[in-house]
N, C-alpha and C positions, 0 to 999 in steps of 0.2 A: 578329508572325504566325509561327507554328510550320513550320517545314520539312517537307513532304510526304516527301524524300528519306529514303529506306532507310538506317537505321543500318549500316554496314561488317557490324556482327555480326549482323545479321539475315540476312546472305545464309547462315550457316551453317545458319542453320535451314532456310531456302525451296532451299538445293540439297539437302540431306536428303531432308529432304519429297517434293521433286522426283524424287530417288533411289529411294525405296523406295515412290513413288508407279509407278516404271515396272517391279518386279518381284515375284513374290508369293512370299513368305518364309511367309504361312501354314504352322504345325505345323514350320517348319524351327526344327531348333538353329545357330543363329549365334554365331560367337565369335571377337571383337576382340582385333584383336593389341594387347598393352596394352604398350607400351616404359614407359609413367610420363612419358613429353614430353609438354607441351601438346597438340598432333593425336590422339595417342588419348586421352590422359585426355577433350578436350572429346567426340570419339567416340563412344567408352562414354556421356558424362552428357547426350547426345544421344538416341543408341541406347537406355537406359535407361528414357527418357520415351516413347518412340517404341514399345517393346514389346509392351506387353499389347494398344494398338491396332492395329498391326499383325500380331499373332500369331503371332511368333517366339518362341523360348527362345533368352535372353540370355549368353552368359558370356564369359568374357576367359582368354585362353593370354600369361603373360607368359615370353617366351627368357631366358634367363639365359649368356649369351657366356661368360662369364667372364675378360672383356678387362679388364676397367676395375676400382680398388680399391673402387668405389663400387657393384658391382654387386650386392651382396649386401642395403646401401640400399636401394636400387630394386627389388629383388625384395619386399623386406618392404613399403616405399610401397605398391606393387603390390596385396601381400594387405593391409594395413591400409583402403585406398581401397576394395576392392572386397566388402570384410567390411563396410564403414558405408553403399556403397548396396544390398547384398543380391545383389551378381552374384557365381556361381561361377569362380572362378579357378583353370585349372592355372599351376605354374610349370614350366617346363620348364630343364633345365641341359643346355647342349649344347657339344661339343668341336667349337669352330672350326681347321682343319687348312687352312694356306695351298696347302702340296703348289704349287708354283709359278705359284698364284692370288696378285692383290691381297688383302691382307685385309680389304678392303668386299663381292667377293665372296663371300669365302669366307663372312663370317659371316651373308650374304644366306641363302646356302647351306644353312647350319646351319639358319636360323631358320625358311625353307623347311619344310625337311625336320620340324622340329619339328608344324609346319602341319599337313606331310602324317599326319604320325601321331595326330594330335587327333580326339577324335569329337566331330566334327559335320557338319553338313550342308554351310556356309558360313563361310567367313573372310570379314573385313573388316579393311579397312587404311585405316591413316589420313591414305594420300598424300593432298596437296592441289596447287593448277593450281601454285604453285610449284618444287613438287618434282618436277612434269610439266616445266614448261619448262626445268629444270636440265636432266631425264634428254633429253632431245632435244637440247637443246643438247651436251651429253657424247657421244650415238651421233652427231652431227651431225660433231664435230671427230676422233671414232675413224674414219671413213668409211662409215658404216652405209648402208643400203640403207633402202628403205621402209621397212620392219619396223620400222626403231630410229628413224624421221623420225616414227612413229607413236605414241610412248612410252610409256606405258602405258595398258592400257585398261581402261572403267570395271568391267568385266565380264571375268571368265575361267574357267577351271578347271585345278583344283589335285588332280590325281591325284583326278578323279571329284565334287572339292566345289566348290563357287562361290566362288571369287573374285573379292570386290567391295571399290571403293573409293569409298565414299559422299559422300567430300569432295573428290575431283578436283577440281571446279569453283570448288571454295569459297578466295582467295587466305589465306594463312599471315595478311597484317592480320589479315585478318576474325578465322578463328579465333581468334586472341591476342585479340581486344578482346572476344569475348563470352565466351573464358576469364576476363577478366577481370570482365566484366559477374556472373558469378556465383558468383564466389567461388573457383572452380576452384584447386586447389593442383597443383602438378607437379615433377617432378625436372628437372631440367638436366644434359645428358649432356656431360662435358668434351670430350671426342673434339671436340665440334663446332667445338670451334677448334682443331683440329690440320691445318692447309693442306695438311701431305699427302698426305690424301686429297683425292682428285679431285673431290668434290662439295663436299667443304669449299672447294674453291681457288675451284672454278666461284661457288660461293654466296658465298663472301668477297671476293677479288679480281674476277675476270671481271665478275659480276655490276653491283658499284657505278659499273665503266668503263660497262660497257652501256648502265645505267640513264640513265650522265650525257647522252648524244646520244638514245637512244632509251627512255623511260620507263616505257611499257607492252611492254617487250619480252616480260616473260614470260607476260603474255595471249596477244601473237601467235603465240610460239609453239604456246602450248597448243592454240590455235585452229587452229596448222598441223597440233598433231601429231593432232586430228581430220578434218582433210582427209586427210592421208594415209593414214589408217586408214579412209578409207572409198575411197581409190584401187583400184579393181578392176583388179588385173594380166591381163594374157588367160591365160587358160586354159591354154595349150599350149603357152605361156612356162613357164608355173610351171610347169607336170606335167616339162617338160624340164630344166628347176633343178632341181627336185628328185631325180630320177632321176641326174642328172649330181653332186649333191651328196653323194648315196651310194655314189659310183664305180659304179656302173649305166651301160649302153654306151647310147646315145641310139637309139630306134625310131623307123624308116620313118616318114615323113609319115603314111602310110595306118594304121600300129598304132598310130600316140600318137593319132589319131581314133577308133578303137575302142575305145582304152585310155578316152580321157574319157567318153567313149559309155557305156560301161558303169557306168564309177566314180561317174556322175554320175546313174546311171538310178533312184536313192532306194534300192532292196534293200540290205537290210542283210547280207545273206547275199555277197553280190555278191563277187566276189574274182576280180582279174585277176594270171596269171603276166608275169613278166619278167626273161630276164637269174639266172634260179635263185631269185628272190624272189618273193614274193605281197603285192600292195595291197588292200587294202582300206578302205573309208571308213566309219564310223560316227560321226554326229554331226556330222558336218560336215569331222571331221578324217581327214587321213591314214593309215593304216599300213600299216607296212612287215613282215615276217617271211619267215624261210628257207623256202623251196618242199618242203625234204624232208621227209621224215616224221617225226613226235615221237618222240623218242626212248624206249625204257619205264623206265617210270620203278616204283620199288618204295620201300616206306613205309620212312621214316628212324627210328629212334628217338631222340628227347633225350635224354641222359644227362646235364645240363648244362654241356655246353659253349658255351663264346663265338660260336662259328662252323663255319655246316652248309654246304659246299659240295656245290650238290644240278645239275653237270652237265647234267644229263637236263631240266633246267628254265631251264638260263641263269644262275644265280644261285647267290647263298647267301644263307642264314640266318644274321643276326646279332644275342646278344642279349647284352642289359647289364643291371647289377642296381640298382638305385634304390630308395630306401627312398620308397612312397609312391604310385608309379606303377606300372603294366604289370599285369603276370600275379603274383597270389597266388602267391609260391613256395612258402609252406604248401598250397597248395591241389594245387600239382604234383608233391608230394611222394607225395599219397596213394595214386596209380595211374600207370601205364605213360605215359609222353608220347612220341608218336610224329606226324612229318611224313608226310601223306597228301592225295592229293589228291580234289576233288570227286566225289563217286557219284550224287548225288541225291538232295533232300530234305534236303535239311543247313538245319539252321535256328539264327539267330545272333541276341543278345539286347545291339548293341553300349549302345543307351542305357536304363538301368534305366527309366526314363520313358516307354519306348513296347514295346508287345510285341513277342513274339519272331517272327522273322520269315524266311521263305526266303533260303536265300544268292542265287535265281534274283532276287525281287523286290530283296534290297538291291543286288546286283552291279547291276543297273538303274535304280536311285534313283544307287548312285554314278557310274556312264557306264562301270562297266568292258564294252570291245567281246566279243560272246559269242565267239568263238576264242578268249579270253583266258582266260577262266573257269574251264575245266576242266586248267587247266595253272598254277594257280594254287597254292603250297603253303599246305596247311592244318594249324593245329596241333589235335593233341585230347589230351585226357587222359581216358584210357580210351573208352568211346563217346562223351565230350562234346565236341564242338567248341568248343574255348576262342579262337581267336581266326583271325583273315584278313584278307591286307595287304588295303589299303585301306580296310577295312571297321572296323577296330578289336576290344574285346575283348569278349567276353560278361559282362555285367554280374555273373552270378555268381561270376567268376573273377578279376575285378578287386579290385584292390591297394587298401587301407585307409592310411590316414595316418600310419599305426602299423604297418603293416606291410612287410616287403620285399617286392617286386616284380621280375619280370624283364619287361624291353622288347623285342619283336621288330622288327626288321628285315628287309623281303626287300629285296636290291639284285637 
């Protein structure tokens, strides 16, 4: 008699399913972060199948660290793999800088940030409850607070994009056994047995101790770190952590009641003073900014330099050259390029695949908060508005495979 029970690797499928049954990706461009390990490759050949019925555009961003003598493998695995099932693939090469970070950090960091400069709409990663209950268990023994008992969540955002991790739920078995079921090829990254890192140690050692008394540990966890992400802290607790976490001087019983009062009243406009600061909430989340007035700010011109320290805005400009990616440098060559901020009616064309469109509506698809917006630097070449953080570059001005490119940064 045949076993009614669920093959291990079918739960990849039915937490998927489950996944992108509870969000609607319609018309979004989506793009997997592709390392070449098992989890994203099965991911992607998931995702892949999963497409056209769900109405995404599919593609994959693989980082290239440049940690390992095997990365350059992997990068090409990468493009070979995603050139034979038809998914567009950037490669990004990023300089991971420890600066007196761990280097798991740091190159977290990098790969981040490579994220945030990707156009699309939505990331997708291919944690699974495994690498949930490592990360809880690790903020668990560093003395984390809620936040880090909570470990990562299925859902986020990523400077204005979605950040989603579609296998959370699904255990590393599973994965592996219907990587296996299909044939699936993958890299193997050496690092993974280097116990110096902390994840490594947690998942090599710690882990097989754990398993041996308690066997389903890293379910419970995963399980915990859903409870504590649905722990509702009081209100007036947190406004007062926070406030005290920005060295902010703690309000009267009576104003941190008005403070929530107001911050909580849904206007998006809504903005309370404190302490020489202004809060305000959009989206659910916090912000914080200086109470005084903006300072004036007057158009920069690019001459190509590495780095625009632009004061008047908080930040600088910083841009690097890469053959392949970013801004056509042929193309910036042919007129004036000058840093300028929003006037109105500025309209941006980041993906050749959909048209061109207000910076008011894209600022809005991405969640950037509207105080934000018009303090925002923009680059143009001549009247053209060629590119805007978060938002990416205008398809006419983007870099050919054959071509050099310049990448903007605003920190």
């Amino acid at each position: 008699m045949a076993s009614s029970r669920k093959r291990p690797s079918g739960e990849v499928i039915a937490e998927v399913g489950r996944f992108l049954g509870s969000i609607d990706l319609r018309g979004k461009r989506l793009a997997i972060g592709l390392s070449g390990g098992v989890d994203s490759v099965t991911l992607l050949y998931v995702l892949k199948n999963c497409a056209a019925g769900s109405g995404f555009f599919l593609s994959a961003i693989h980082v290239n660290h440049g940690l390992s003598p095997n990365a350059g493998a992997w990068a090409q695995f990468c493009r070979a793999l995603c050139a034979r099932w038809g998914v567009p693939l950037a490669v990004r090469r990023v300089k991971v800088a420890k600066e007196g970070r761990g280097l798991e950090a740091a190159a977290r960091e990098a790969r981040y940030r490579a994220f945030k400069n990707s156009s699309c709409d939505a990331v997708a990663l291919a944690h699974n409850r495994d690498d949930q209950a490592e990360t809880v268990l690790m903020n668990l023994l560093r003395g984390t607070g809620v936040r880090g008992a909570s470990g990562m969540p299925p859902r986020g955002r990523l400077d204005g994009k979605l950040l989603l991790r579609p296998l959370l739920e699904a255990p590393r078995a599973a994965i592996l056994a219907y990587a296996r079921e299909q044939g699936l090829e993958w890299v193997e990254d050496e690092s993974n047995a280097n116990e110096a890192l902390t994840r490594n140690f947690v998942r090599r050692r710690l882990g097989p101790l754990i398993e041996a008394r308690f066997p389903r540990w890293r379910e419970s966890l995963a399980r915990a770190a859903r409870h504590f992400a649905g722990v509702g802290l009081d209100a007036q607790a947190l406004l007062r952590e926070f406030l005290a976490a920005q060295g902010l001087r703690a309000p009267s019983e009576a104003k941190l009641v008005e403070m929530l009062k107001q911050l909580t009243s849904g206007g998006a406009r809504i903005m309370v003073e404190h302490d020489g600061m202004r809060l305000r909430v959009y989206r659910g989340k916090l912000a914080l900014a200086p109470a005084a007035s903006a300072a004036p700010f007057a158009p920069v011109e690019w001459k190509g330099e590495r780095r625009i320290p632009i004061p008047a805005l908080g930040g600088k400009l910083l841009f690097r050259r890469a053959r392949g990616e970013g801004i056509d440098l042929h193309k910036l060559e042919q007129r004036r390029v000058a840093v300028r901020l929003r006037a109105g009616g500025e309209r941006l064309q980041p993906d050749p695949r959909r048209p061109r469109r207000t910076l008011k509506n894209l600022f809005q698809e991405a969640g950037v908060p509207p105080w934000q917006r018009d303090r925002l630097p923009l680059l143009f070449c001549g009247d053209d508005l060629v590119w805007a953080p978060g938002l990416g570059i205008d398809a006419h001005y983007q870099a050919t495979a054959d071509t050099i490119g310049v990448v903007p940064e605003w920190r």
